[in-house]
C-alpha positions as CSV (number, residue, x, y, z in Angstrom):
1,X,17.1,-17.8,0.4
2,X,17.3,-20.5,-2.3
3,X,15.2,-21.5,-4.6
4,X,14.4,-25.1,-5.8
5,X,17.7,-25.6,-8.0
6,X,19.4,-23.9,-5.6
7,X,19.7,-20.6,-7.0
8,X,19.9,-17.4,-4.8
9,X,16.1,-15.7,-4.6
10,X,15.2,-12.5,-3.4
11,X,13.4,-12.8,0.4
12,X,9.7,-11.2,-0.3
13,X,8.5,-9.4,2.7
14,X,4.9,-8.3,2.8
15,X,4.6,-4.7,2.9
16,X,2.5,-3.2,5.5
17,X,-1.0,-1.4,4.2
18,X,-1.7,0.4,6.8
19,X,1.8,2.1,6.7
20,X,1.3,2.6,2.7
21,X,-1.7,4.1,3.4
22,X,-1.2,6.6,6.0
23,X,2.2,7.4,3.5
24,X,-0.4,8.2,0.9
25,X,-3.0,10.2,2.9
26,X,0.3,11.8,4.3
27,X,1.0,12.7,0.6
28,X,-2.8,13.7,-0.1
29,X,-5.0,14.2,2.7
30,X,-8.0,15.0,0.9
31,X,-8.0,11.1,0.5
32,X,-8.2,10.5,4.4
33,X,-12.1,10.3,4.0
34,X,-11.5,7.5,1.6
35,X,-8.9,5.4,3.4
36,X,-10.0,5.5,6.9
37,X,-12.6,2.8,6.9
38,X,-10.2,0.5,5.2
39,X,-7.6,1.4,7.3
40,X,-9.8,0.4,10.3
41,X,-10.3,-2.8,8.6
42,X,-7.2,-3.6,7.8
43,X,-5.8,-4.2,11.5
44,X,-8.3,-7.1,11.7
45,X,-7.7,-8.9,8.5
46,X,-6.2,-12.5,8.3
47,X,-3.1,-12.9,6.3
48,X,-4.3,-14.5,3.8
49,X,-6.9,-11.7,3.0
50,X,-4.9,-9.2,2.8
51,X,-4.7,-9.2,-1.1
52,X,-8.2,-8.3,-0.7
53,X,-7.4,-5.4,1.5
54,X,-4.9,-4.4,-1.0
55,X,-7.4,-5.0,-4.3
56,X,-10.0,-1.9,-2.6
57,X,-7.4,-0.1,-2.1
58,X,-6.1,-0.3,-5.3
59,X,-10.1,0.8,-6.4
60,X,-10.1,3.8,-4.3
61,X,-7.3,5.0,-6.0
62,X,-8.8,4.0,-9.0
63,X,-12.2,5.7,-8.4
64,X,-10.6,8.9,-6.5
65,X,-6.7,9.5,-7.5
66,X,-6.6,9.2,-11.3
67,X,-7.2,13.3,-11.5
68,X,-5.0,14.2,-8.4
69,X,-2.4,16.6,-8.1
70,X,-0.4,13.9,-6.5
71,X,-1.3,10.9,-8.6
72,X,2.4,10.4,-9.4
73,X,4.0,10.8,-6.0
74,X,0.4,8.1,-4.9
75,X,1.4,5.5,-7.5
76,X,4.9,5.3,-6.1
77,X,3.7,4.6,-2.7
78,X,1.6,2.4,-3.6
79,X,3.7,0.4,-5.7
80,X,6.6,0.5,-3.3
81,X,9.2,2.3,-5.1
82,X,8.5,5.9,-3.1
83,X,8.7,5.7,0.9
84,X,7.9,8.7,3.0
85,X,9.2,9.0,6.0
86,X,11.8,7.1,8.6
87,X,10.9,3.5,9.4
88,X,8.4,3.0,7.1
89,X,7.7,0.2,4.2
């Protein structure tokens, strides 16, 4: 892809939520309780809500995964440089 000047850019894909989710209850599934409603919610949401979608996540693991035994492992999930699994984000 090219930018405006016609320098080479990266391609940004969206990642999927729901798949960085179900990574992270995978991880720690005490959170499952947490997650599940806005993993219901998530299969409905518009495109361009999605950063919504992302921000409560992102305040679950505020309110729920700053003390947890997998906080590490959950941060690189959900930042994208941890993947568990085959085929996921």
């Amino acid at each position: 892809m090219e930018g405006c000047r016609g320098e080479r850019i990266k391609e940004l894909t969206m990642r999927n939520l729901i798949n960085i989710i179900d990574q992270i209850i995978e991880v720690a599934p005490d959170l499952k309780d947490r997650f599940i409603s806005l993993r219901s919610s998530t299969c409905y949401t518009a495109p361009e809500l999605m950063g919504t979608r992302w921000n409560q996540a992102a305040d679950i693991l505020n309110s729920h995964a700053l003390n947890h035994p997998q906080r590490e492992r959950i941060d690189k999930i959900f930042s994208g440089t941890e993947t568990i699994g085959e085929g996921r984000e």
